[in-house]
C-alpha positions as CSV (number, residue, x, y, z in Angstrom):
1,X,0.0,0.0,0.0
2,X,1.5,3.5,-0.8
3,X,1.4,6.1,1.3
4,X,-1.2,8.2,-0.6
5,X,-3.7,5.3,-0.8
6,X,-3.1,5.4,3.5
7,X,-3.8,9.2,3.9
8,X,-6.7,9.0,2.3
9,X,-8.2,6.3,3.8
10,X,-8.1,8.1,7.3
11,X,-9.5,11.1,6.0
12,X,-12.4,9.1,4.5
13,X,-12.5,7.9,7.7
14,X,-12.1,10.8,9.7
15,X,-14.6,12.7,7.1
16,X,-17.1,10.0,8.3
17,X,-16.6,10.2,12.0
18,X,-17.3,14.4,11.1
19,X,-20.9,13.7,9.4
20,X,-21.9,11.2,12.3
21,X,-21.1,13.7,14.5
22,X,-22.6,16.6,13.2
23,X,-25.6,13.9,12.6
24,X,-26.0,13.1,15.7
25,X,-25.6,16.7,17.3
26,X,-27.9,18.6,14.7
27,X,-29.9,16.2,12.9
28,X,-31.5,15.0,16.0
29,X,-35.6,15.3,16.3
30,X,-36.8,17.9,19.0
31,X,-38.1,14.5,21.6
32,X,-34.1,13.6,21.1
33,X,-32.9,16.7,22.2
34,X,-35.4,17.2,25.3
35,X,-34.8,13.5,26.2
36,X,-31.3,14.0,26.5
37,X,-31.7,17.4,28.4
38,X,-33.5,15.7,30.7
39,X,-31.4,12.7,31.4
40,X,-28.2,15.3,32.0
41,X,-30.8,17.2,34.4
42,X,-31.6,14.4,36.6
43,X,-28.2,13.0,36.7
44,X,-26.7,16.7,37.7
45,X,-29.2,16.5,40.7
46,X,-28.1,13.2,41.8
47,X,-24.7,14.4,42.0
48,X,-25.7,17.7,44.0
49,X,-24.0,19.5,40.8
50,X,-25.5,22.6,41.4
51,X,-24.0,24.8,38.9
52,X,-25.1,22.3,36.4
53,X,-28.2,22.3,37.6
54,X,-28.4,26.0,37.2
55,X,-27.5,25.9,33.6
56,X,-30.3,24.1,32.9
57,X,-32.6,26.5,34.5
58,X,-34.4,29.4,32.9
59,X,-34.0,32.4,34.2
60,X,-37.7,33.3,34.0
61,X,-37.8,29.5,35.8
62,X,-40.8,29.2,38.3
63,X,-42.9,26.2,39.6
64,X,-45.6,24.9,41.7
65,X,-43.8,26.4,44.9
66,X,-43.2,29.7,43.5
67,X,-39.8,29.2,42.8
68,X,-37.7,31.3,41.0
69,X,-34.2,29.6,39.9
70,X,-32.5,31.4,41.8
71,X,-34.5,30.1,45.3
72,X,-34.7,26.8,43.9
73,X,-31.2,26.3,44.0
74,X,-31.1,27.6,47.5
75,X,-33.7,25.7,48.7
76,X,-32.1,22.2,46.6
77,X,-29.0,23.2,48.4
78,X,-30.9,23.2,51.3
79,X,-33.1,20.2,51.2
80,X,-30.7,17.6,49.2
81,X,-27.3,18.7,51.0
82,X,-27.8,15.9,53.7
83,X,-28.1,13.2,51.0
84,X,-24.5,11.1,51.1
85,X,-26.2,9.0,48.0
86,X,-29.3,10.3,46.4
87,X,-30.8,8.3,43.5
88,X,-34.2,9.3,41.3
89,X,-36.2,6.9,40.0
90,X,-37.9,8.1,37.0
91,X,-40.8,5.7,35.6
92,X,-44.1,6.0,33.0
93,X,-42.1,8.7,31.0
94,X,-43.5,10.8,27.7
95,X,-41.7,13.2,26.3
96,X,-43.6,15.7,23.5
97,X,-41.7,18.1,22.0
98,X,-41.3,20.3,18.8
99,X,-39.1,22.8,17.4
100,X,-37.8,25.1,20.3
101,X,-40.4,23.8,22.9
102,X,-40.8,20.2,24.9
103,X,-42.5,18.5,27.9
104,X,-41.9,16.0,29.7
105,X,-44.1,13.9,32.5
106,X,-42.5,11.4,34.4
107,X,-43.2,9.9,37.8
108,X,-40.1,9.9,40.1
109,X,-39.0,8.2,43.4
110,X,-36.4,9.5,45.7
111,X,-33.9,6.6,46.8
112,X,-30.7,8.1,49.1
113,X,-29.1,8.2,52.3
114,X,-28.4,10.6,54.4
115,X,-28.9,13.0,57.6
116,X,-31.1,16.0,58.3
117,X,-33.8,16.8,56.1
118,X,-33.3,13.9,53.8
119,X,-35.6,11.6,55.2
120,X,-38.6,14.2,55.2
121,X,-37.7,14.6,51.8
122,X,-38.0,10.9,50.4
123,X,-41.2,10.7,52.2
124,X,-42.5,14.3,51.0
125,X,-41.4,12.9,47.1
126,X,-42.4,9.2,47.6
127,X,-45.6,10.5,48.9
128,X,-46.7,12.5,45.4
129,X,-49.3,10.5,43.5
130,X,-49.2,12.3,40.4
131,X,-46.3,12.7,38.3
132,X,-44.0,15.5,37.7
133,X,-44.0,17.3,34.4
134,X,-41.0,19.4,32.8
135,X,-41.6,22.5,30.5
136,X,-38.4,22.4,28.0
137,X,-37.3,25.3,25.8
138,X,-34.8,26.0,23.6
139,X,-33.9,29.8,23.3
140,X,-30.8,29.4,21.4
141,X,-29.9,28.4,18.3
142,X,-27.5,25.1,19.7
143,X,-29.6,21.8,20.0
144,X,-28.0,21.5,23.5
145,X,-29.8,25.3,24.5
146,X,-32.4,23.1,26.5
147,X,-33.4,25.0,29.9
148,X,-37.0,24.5,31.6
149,X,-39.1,27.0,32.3
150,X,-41.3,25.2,35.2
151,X,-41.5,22.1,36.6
152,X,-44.6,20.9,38.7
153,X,-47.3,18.2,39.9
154,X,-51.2,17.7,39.5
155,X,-51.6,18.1,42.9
């Protein structure tokens, strides 16, 4: 094999690994992309990532408690801090979305140990009947813009 024939083989392959990329990062439908921003949202709140969690709040964020997204992050702070190991279980999930705008209704269970207020909180979670459903948006133009707007329950 020459040299020639071996350069352009990668860049065949590398021009590949480019278009599944850019597939797979723009070409995604709108259920994808709120799927996705939902999965990173849990998982930043089971780590107590904070500043993540942020990110993926609105500014104009508000929900059934009157948050704002700045007090819900206070309050998250205050309320999960205690957990050493905090775990949601998310079940009967539908996700409905369209260009720039997604929901998403999911019933979740709090599993976690801890001290304080955390066992108040698994039983005030683990207690909610109805599930808990996620307004998405996408303000910018970047298929990873996701933030939600409000979050709340049928109570």
């Amino acid at each position: 094999m020459d040299t020639r024939h071996i350069v352009r083989s990668i860049l065949a392959l590398v021009l590949m690994a480019c278009l599944w990329l850019a597939w797979w990062v723009f070409g995604r439908s709108p259920e994808a992309q709120v799927c996705a921003a939902q999965v990173a949202l849990i998982e930043a709140v089971e780590g107590l990532d904070w500043d993540e969690v942020q990110e993926f709040l609105a500014a104009n964020y508000t929900d059934a408690y009157g948050h704002t997204r700045e007090s819900a992050i206070q309050d998250g702070k205050k309320y999960l801090s205690g957990f050493y190991t905090l775990t949601l279980k998310t079940d009967q999930t539908t996700v409905r979305a369209a260009k720039g705008q997604g929901m998403v209704t999911m019933m979740i269970r709090l599993e976690g140990n801890g001290i304080g207020y955390s066992q108040l909180v698994l039983g005030h979670v683990n207690q909610l009947t109805e599930p808990w459903t996620f307004h998405w948006s996408n303000p910018g133009r970047w298929p990873w813009d996701w933030q939600v707007n409000m979050i709340h329950t049928i109570r």
